[in-house]
N, C-alpha and C positions, 0 to 999 in steps of 0.2 A: 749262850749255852755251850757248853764245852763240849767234843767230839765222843768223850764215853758218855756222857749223858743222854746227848743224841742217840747213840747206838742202845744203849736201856730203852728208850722210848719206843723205838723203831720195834727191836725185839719185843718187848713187853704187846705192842699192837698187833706184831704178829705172830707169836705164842696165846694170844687169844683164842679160845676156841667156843668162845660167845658165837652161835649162830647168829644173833640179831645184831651185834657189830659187824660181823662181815658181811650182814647183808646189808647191813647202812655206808658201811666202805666201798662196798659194791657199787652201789646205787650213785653215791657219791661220783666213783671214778665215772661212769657212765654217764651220770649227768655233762659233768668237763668236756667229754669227749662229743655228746650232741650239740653241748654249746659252741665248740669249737668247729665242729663239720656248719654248724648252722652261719660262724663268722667264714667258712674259707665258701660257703654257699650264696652269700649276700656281698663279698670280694669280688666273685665270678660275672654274680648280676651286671655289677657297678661296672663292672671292668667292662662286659657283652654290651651292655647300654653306653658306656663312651666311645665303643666305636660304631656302632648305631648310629650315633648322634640321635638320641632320640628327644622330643621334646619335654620331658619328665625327665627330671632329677631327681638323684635319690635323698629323701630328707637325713635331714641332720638330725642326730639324737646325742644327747650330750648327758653325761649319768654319771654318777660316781662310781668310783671302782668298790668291790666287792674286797672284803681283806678273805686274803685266800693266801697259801701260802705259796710263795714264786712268786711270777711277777703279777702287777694288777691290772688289767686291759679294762676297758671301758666297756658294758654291758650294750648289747646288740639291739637297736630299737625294734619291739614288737617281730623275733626272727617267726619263722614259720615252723609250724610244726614239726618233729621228726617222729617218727616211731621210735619209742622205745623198747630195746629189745630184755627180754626178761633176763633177771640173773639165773648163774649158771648154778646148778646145785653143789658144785664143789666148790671149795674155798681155792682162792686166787689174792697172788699177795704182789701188793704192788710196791712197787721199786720209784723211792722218793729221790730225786737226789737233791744233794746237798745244795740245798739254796740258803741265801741269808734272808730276816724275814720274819715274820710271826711264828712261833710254832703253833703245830695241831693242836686244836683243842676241841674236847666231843662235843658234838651238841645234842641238843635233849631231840628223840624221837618226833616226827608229827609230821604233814604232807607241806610245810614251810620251813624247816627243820634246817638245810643246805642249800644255800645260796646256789643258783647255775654260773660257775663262772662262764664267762667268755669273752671271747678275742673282738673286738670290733675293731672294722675294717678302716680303712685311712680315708676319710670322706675327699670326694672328689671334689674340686674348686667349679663351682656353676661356671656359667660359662660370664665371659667379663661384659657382653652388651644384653641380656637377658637372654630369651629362650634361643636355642642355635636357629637359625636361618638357613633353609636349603636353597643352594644352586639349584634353577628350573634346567632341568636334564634337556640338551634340545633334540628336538625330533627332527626327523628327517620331512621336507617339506613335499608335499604330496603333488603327485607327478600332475604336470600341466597338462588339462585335458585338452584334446587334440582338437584343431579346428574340423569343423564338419566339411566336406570337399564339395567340389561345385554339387557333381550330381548329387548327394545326400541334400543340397541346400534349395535345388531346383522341386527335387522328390518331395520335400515338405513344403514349398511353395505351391506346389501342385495339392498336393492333400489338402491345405487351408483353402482351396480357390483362387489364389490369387493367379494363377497363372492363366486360369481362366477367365478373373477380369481383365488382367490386362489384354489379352487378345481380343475382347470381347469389345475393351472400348478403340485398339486399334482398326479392330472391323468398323465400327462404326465409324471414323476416322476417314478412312479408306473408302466405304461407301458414299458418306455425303460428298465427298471430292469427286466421285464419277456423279453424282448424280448434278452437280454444280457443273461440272464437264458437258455432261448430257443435256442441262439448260442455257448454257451460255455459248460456251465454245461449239457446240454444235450448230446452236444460232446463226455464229459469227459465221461458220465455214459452209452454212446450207447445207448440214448435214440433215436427212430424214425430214419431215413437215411439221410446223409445231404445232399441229394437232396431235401428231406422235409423239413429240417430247413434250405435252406435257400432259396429255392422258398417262403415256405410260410411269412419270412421275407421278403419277396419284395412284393409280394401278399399283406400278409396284409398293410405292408404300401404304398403302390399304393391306396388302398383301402381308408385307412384316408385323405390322398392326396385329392384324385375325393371327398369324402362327404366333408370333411371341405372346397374345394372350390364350392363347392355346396352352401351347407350352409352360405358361408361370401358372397353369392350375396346380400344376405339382411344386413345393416347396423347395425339393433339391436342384429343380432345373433350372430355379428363378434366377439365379446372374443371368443367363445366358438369352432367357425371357427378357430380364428389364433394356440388352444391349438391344434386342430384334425391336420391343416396342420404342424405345427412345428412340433408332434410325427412321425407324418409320414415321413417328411426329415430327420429326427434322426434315425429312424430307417431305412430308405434306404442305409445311409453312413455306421451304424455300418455294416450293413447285406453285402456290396461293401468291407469294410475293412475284415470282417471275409472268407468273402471267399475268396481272398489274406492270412490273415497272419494264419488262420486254415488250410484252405483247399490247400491251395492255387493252386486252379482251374485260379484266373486270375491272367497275370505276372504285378510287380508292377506296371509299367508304363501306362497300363492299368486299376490297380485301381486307381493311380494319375489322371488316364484324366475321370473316373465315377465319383470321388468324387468330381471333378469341377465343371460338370455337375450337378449334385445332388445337389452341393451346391447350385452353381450361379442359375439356372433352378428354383431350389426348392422354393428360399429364393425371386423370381419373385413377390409372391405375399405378403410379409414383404413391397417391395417397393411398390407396388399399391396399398396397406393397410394403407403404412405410419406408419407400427407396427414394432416399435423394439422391443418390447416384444416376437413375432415369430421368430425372428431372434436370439437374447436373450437364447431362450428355447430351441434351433437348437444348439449353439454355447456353453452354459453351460454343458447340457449333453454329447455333445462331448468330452469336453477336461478331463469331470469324468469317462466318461465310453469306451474314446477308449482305452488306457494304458489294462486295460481290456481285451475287446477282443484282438488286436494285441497280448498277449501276455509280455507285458513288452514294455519298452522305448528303441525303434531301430531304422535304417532309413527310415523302413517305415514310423512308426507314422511321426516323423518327416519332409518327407517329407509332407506325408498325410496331417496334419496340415497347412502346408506353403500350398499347391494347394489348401486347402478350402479356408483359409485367403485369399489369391489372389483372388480368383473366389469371393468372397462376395464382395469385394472393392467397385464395380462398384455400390449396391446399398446404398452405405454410401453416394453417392456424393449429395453435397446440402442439407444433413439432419444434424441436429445436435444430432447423435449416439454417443457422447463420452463414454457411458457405455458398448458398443455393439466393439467400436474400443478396450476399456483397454482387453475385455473378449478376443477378439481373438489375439492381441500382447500379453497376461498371454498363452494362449493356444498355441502359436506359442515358444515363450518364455522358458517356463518352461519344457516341452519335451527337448528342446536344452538343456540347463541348465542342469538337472540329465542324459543325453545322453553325457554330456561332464566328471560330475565328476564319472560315471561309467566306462570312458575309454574305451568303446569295440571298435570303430568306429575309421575310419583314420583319421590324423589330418587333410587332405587336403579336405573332407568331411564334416567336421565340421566346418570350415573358410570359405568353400562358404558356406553352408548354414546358419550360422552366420553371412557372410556380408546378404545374401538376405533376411533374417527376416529384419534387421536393413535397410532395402533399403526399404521394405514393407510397415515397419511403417513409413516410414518418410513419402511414398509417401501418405499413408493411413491420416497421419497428415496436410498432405499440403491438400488434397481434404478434409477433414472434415472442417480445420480452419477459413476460411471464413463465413461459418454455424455455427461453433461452439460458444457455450457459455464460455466454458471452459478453456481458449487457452493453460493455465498452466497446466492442467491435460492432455490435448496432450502433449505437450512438457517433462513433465517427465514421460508421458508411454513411449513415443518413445523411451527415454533415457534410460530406463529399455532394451531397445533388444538388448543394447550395452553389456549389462550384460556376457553372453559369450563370445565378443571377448577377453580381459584379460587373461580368464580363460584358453582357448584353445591356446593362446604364452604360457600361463605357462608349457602346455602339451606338445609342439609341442618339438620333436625329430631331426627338420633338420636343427637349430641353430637359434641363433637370428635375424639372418636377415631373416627369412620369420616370426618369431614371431612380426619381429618391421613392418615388410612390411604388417602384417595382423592389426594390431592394427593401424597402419598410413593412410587402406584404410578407416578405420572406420571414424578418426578423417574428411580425406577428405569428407566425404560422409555429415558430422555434417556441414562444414564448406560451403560447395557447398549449402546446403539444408539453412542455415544459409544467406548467402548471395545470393542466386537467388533468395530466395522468397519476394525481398524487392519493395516494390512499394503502391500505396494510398489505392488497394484490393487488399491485397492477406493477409500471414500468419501474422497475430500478434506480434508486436514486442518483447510482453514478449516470447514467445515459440522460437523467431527467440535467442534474447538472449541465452537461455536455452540450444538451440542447440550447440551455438558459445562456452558458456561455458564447456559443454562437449565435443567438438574437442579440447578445449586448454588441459583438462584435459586427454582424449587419446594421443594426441602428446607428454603430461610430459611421461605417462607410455610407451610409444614408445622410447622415450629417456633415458628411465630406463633402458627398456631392451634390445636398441644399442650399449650403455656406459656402461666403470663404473664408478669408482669412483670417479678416476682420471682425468677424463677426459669429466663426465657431467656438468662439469661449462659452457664447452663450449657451448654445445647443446642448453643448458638454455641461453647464452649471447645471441648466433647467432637467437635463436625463438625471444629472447628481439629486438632484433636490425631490421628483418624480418618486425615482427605485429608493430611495432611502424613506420618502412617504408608505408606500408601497410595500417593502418590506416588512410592515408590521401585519401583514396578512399572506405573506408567502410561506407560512407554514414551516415544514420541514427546509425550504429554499430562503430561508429568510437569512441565512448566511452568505450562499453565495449571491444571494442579491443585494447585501448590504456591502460585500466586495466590488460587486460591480458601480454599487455606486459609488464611493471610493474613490477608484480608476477613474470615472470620468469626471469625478471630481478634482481630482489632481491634475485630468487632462484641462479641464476648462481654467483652474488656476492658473500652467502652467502659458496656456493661450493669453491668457488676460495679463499675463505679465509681459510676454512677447510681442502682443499688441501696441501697446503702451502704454501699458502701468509704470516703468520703470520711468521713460520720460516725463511722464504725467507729475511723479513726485520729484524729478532733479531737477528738470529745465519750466521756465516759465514761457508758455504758447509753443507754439509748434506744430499744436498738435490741431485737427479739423472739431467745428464742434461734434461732427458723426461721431469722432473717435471719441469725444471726453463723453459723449449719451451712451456711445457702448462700455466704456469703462464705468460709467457710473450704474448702467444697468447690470450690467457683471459683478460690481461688487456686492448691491443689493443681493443677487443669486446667489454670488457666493457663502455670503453672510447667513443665508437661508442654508444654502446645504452645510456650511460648517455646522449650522445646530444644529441638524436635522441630523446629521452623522455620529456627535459627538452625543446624542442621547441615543443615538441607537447603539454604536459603540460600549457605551458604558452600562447599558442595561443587558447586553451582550456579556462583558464582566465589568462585573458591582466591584470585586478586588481592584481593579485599576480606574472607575470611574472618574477620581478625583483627579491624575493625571491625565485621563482626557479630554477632562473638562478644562483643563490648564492650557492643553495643548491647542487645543479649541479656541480656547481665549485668545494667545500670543497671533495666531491665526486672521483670527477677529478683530484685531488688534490693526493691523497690516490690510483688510480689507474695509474697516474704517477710516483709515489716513485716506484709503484712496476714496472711498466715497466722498468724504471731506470736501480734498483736492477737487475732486471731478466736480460735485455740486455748483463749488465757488467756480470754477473753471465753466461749467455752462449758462451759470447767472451771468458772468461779467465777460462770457465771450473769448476765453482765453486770456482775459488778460493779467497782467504782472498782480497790480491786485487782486482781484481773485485768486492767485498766486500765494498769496501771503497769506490772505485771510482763511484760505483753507487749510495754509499749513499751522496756524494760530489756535486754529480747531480743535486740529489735529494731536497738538502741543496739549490742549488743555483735558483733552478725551484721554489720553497718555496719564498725564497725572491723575486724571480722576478715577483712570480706571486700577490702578496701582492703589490709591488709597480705600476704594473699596474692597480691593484683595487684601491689603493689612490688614483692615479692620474686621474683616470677614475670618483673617488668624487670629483673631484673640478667641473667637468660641471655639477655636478648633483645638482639639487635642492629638499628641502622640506625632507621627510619623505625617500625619494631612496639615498639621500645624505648620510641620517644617517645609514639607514642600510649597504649601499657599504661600509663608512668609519669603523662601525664598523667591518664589515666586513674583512678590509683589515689589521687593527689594532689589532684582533684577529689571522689574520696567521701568522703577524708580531711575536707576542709575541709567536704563537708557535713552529715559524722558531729559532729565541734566545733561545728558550729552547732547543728546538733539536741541535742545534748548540753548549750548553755550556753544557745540559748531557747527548748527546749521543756521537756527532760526534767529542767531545772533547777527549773523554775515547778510539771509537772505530776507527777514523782515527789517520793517522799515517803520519809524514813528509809531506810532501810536500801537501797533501791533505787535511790536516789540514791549514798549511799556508794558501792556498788560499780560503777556507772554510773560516774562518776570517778574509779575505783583503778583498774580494769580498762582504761579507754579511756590513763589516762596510762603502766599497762606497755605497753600496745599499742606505743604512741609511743615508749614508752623504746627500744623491741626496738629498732626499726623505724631508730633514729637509731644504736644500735650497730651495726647490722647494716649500714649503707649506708656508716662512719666507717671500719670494719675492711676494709671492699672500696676505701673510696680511698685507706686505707692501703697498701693489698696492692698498688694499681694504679702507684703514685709511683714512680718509676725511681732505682733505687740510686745514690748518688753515692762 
C-alpha cells in the first residue's frame, strides 16, 4: 500500500465522526494497553520469583499470535484481571505509526469483536536439576550450658538425701568399729569388766533399736531411722557372738538360736520398710567384722553365718533383693571357703555344711526369682556356694567314695532345683539352665574322682546314654540336656580313644585283658549313646535328620571296628589271631554296612538321595582301602581269602543291583 493511500485511510478513520467507531477505537486502544500493563505485570512476577528462588515456576503458555497490526507477540497465559477504565466522552485520535504489516481492518461490533493484543514475556529456563534446592542457613550453635559448681552439686545431693545416706551409713560404719573396739580390744587391755562390755553392748543397741523405730514412724525421717535400726542389729549380733566366742558365757547352740532371732526379729522392720539398705548395712558389717570378734574362721562363725542367712530368708520373699541375697551367700560362702583351705575342721563338718549353704541359696534363689529382675545374677551367686564342695572331696581322708558321694549330692541338689522349678511362674529359664549346667559339671568332677583313667570313658558314655534317655521328659530343658549329653559323650569317646582304642585297632596284644573289657564295654556304650543322640538330635531338626543319621552311622561305624577288635581280643586273650579275626569282621561289617546305605538310595529321592549315595560310596572306597593296605599286609591265610571273596560278591551284588534299576528306568523306544 502506497504512502497517500495510507494517509486516505488514516484521515478517512479519523474524519469519522461515527460515535460508535470511536468508541470501538477507543476500546480497542484500551484493550492493548491493559494487555500490555498485564505482560510488563506477569515480566515483574517472573523476574521477583527468580530471585526468590522460589520453588514454583512460572508455566509455559505457548499461543499463536494474534494478527494485529505492528508486531505480533504471543498472548499471555490466563493474565489477571485489570480494571477497565471507561471511555472518555471526547473523541481521541490515535497516532499509528508506520509499521509494515496487515492493514486495519473494522471488525463487525459484539463483546469478542477485538482480539486483546499482548506482549508476553520471555519464559524463564526452569532450573537445569529440577525444583532449586536451598542451602540450610546455619545457625549459630547454642551456648554450652554451664557445669553446675561444687556447691550447687552438693545442694542437690542434699535435697535428694543422698547426702544424708551417705553419712548415715558412715555412722554406722564408725559405730560398729568402736563397738568391736569396746568388745575386743577392750578385752585385750582389761579395760572395764565384761559384764560392762557386754551389757552395755546390748544396752546400747537395744537403745538405737527403740529410737530408730521411733523415729521411721514418720516417712520423711526414715533414712535416718533405717541407719539407727540396722547399727543397732549389728551390734546385737556382734555383742551375742562375743560373748560366745570371747567369753563364752553362752554355749554355741545358744548363740546359733540368739542370732536367728536377732536377725530374723531385727531385720522385721527392713520388710515393713521395704529398705534393703537396712538389711544391706546389718549383712555387710557382719560378714567384715564377725571374723573379728569370733576370733578367726571356725565353726562357730560358720555356723553363726548360715543361722543368720536362714533367719533373714523369709523377708526376701516377694522382693527383688538380689544385692542383699549375693551379700549373704559371699557371707555364708567365704567363711566356708578359708575354714576349708585352713584345714582345722572335720571333713564330715564341712560336707554338711557345705551341702546346706548350697541348699540355702538355691532355696533363697527360687523365693527371690519370681521377683527378681536379675535371674542370671541369682543363678551364678547360687553357683558360687558350690564352691567348697570340690574343695572339701579334695581334703576328705575316708576315700573317694564319700568324696564322689559329696560332690554327687551337690550335682543332685542343682538338678532337682533345675527341674522342679519349671512351670509358666516360677524360676526363669535362664537360672534354671545355669543350675542344669552346673550339675552336669559336678557330675564330670564326681566321675573324676570315682574313676580313673582307665576307666572314665565309661562314666562319661553311660551320663551320655542316661541325659539323652532322659531328655525326652525334660521339658522346656530338653535342649540343654540333650547338649549336655553331647559333651559327655564326646568326652567319653574322646577317653576311649586315649585309653586304647587307637592301639587296640593298629597293634596286635599289648594291651591287658582289663583294657580290651573296658574297650569293649565302652564301645557297646558308645554305640548306645550315638543312637540315643542321633534320634534325639534329629527329632530336634527333622530338616537335617538325614545328615545326622549319617553322621551317627560313620560314628558307629568306628565303634564297631572296635567292638569287633576288642570281642576277638578278649576271646583269644590278646592274641595275633584274635587280631585278625576281629579285623575280618570288621572288613565285612564295612562292606555290608555301605551296601545297605546304596541300596537304601535307590528309594530315596532329591538332595537325601545324593547325600545317602555319597555316603555309601564313600565307606565303599574306604572299605577297598582298608582291605588292600591294611588287612592285605596284616591278615593272614584264610582271613585274608574270605576278606576278598566276600568284599568282591559284595561289589558284584551291588553293580547288578544299580545295572538292573537303570535298566528298568530307560524309557521304551
Amino acid at each position: 500500500m502506497s504512502a497517500r493511500r495510507r494517509t486516505a485511510t488514516l484521515e478517512g478513520m479519523t474524519n469519522n465522526n461515527d460515535p460508535a467507531v470511536a468508541a470501538a477505537r477507543l476500546g480497542d486502544e484500551l484493550k492493548s494497553i491493559a494487555g500490555r500493563m498485564s505482560a510488563v505485570s506477569a515480566d515483574f512476577e517472573a523476574f521477583t520469583a527468580s530471585l526468590a528462588r522460589e520453588s514454583e515456576t512460572p508455566q509455559d503458555a505457548d499461543a499463536p499470535p494474534v494478527a494485529a497490526t505492528g508486531p505480533q507477540p504471543a498472548p499471555q497465559p490466563e493474565p489477571e484481571p485489570q480494571p477497565q477504565p471507561e471511555p472518555q466522552p471526547h473523541l481521541q485520535y490515535a497516532t499509528v505509526p508506520p509499521t509494515v504489516g496487515t492493514p486495519f481492518t473494522r471488525q463487525p461490533f459484539g463483546p469478542q469483536s477485538y482480539g486483546v493484543p499482548s506482549y508476553a514475556p520471555q519464559p524463564y529456563p526452569p532450573p537445569p536439576y529440577g525444583p532449586p534446592s536451598y542451602a540450610p542457613r546455619p545457625f549459630p550453635a547454642p551456648p554450652a550450658t554451664p557445669a553446675p559448681s561444687l556447691g550447687k552439686r552438693l545442694s542437690d545431693a542434699a535435697e535428694r538425701g543422698l547426702v544424708g545416706r551417705v553419712l548415715a551409713a558412715v555412722g554406722v560404719a564408725i559405730t560398729l568399729i568402736g563397738i568391736v573396739l569396746l568388745l575386743v580390744l577392750a578385752a585385750q587391755a582389761g579395760l572395764l569388766r565384761p559384764e560392762l562390755r557386754v551389757a552395755g553392748g546390748a544396752v546400747f543397741a537395744a537403745a538405737l533399736v527403740g529410737v530408730g523405730s521411733r523415729v521411721g514412724r514418720r516417712p520423711e525421717k526414715r533414712p535416718g531411722a533405717v541407719a539407727l535400726v540396722a547399727t543397732g542389729v549389728a551390734a546385737a549380733l556382734l555383742d551375742v557372738l562375743a560373748a560366745t566366742a570371747i567369753y563364752g558365757w553362752l554355749p554355741e547352740s545358744a548363740a546359733l538360736v540368739a542370732g536367728a532371732l536377732i536377725g530374723g526379729g531385727g531385720l522385721w522392720s527392713a520388710h515393713r520398710w521395704d529398705s534393703q539398705a537396712l538389711a544391706l548395712m546389718v549383712s555387710v558389717p557382719l560378714l567384715v567384722f564377725a571374723p573379728v570378734v569370733a576370733g578367726g574362721v571356725d565353726e562357730l562363725l560358720v555356723c553363726f553365718m548360715l543361722t543368720y542367712a536362714a533367719a533373714t530368708l523369709w523377708l526376701q520373699a516377694g522382693r527383688d533383693w538380689t544385692p542383699l541375697f549375693v551379700v549373704n551367700t559371699v557371707a555364708t560362702t567365704l567363711p566356708m571357703t578359708v575354714f576349708v583351705v585352713i584345714g582345722d575342721g572335720p571333713a564330715w563338718f564341712l560336707a554338711v555344711t557345705a551341702l546346706t549353704g548350697l541348699a540355702l541359696a538355691l532355696c533363697s534363689a527360687i523365693m527371690l526369682a519370681p521377683a527378681s529382675s536379675r535371674a542370671v545374677v541369682l543363678g551364678l551367686t547360687s553357683v558360687a556356694a558350690a564352691i567348697p564342695l570340690p574343695m572339701i572331696a579334695g581334703q576328705w581322708t575316708a576315700g573317694a567314695g564319700s568324696s564322689t558321694a559329696v560332690i554327687g549330692l551337690g550335682a543332685v541338689l542343682f538338678v532337682v532345683a533345675a527341674v522342679a522349678t519349671r512351670g509358666p511362674a516360677s524360676v526363669p529359664f535362664v537360672c534354671r539352665v545355669v543350675w542344669l549346667a552346673a550339675g552336669a559339671v559336678l557330675i564330670s568332677m564326681a566321675l573324676g574322682v570315682a574313676l580313673d583313667a582307665s576307666t572314665i570313658s565309661l562314666g562319661f558314655l553311660a551320663g551320655a546314654v542316661i541325659m539323652g534317655l532322659a531328655a525326652r521328659w525334660a521339658d522346656d530343658l530338653r535342649g540343654a540336656v540333650r547338649i549336655a549329653a553331647t559333651v559327655f559323650a564326646g568326652l567319653g569317646l574322646s577317653s576311649l580313644l586315649e585309653t586304647g582304642g587307637a592301639q587296640q585297632l593298629l597293634y596286635p596284644g599289648g594291651l591287658s585283658d582289663s583294657v580290651h573289657a573296658t574297650l569293649l564295654v565302652g564301645s557297646l556304650l558308645g554305640l548306645a549313646a550315638t543312637m540315643v543322640l542321633a534320634r534325639e538330635w534329629g527329632t530336634a531338626a527333622p530338616s537335617r535328620a538325614q545328615q545326622i543319621w549319617l553322621i551317627g552311622g560313620l560314628i558307629g561305624l568306628w565303634l564297631t571296628t572296635e567292638l569287633c577288635v576288642g570281642v576277638a581280643g578278649v576271646a583269644t586273650g590278646g592274641s595275633t589271631t584274635g587280631f585278625r579275626a576281629g579285623h575280618l569282621a570288621a572288613t565285612l561289617v564295612w562292606f555290608g554296612s555301605a551296601a545297605a546305605a546304596l541300596m537304601w538310595a535307590r528309594r530315596l529321592q532329591g538332595a537325601s538321595r545324593t547325600l545317602t549315595l555319597a555316603t555309601g560310596l564313600s565307606v565303599i572306597a574306604a572299605a577297598v582301602a582298608k582291605l588292600f593296605l591294611f588287612d592285605l599286609a596284616a591278615l593272614d591265610g584264610m582271613f585274608r581269602v574270605i576278606a576278598f571273596i566276600v568284599a568282591g560278591l559284595v561289589l558284584l551284588s551291588l553293580g547288578v543291583a544299580y545295572a538292573q534299576r537303570f535298566t528298568s528306568e530307560e524309557p521304551a523306544h
